[in-house]
C-alpha positions in Angstrom: -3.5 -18.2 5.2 -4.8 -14.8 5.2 -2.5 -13.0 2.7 -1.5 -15.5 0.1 0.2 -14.9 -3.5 -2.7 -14.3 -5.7 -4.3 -11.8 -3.0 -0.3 -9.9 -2.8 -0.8 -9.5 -6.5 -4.3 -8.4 -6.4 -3.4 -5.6 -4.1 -0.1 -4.5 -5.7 -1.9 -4.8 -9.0 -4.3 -2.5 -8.1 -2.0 0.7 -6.2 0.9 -0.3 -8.1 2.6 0.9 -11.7 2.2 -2.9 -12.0 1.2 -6.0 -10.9 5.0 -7.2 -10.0 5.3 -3.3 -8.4 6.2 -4.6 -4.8 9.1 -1.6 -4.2 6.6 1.7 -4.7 5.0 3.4 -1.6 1.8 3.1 -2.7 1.9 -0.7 -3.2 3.4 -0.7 0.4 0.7 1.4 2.2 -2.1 -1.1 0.4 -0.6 -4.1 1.4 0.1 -2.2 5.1 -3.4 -1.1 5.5 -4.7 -4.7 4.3 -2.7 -6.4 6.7 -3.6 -3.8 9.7 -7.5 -4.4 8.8 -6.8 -7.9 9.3 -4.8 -7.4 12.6 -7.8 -5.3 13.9 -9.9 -7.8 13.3 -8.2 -10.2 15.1 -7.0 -8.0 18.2 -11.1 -7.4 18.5 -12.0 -10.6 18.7 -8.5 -11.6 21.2 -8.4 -8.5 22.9 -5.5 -10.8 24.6 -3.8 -11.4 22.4 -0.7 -8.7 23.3 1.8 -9.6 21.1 -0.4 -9.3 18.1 -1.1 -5.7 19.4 2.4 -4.9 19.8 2.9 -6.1 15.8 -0.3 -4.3 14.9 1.1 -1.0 16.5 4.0 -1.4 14.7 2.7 -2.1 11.3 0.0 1.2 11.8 3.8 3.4 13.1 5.2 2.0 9.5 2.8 2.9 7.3 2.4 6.2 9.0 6.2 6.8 8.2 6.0 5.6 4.6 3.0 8.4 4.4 5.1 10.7 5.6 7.5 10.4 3.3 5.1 10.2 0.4 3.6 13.4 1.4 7.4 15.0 1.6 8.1 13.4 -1.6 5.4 14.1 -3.8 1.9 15.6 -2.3 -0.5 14.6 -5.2 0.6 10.7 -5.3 0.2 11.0 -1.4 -3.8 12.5 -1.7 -4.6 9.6 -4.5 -3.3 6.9 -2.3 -5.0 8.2 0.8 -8.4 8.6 -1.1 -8.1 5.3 -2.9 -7.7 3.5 0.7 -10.1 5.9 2.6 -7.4 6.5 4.6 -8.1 10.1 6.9 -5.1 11.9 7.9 
C-alpha cells in the first residue's frame, strides 16, 4: 500500500503542530497533495483508468477548497504551506 501508517505520520509530522496533528489544514493539504502526486502518477501510466480520474479531480477540487479557506482564515499560514509544498496558486 501506498500511503501506510508510518508514511501518514511522516507527513503530518512534518506540516503539522504535531505528529498526531491529523485535524489542521495544513496537515490536510500535505497529505492531499501526497495522495494527488500519487494519483497522477497512476492516471499517466492508465490514462484509462476513469474512475481514478474522477477521484483524482475530486481530491485536487478539495484541497483547493481547504486553501481557500486557509487563505480566508489566516493569509501567512496559507503562503508557508504553499511554499513548503511548492504548491503555485
Amino acid at each position: 500500500m501506498y500511503l501506510d501508517k508510518a508514511k501518514k505520520e511522516e507527513i503530518f509530522g512534518q506540516y503539522g503542530k504535531t505528529a498526531t496533528d491529523t485535524g489542521s489544514a495544513e496537515s490536510q493539504i500535505a497529505l492531499f497533495t501526497y495522495r494527488i502526486a500519487h494519483l497522477t502518477e497512476h492516471v499517466k501510466k492508465n490514462h484509462k483508468d476513469f474512475a481514478t480520474t474522477r477521484s483524482l479531480t475530486r481530491l485536487v477540487g478539495k484541497r483547493r477548497r481547504l486553501l481557500d479557506y486557509l487563505y480566508d482564515r489566516d493569509v501567512e499560514r496559507y503562503r508557508a504551506i504553499i511554499k513548503a509544498l511548492g504548491l503555485r496558486r
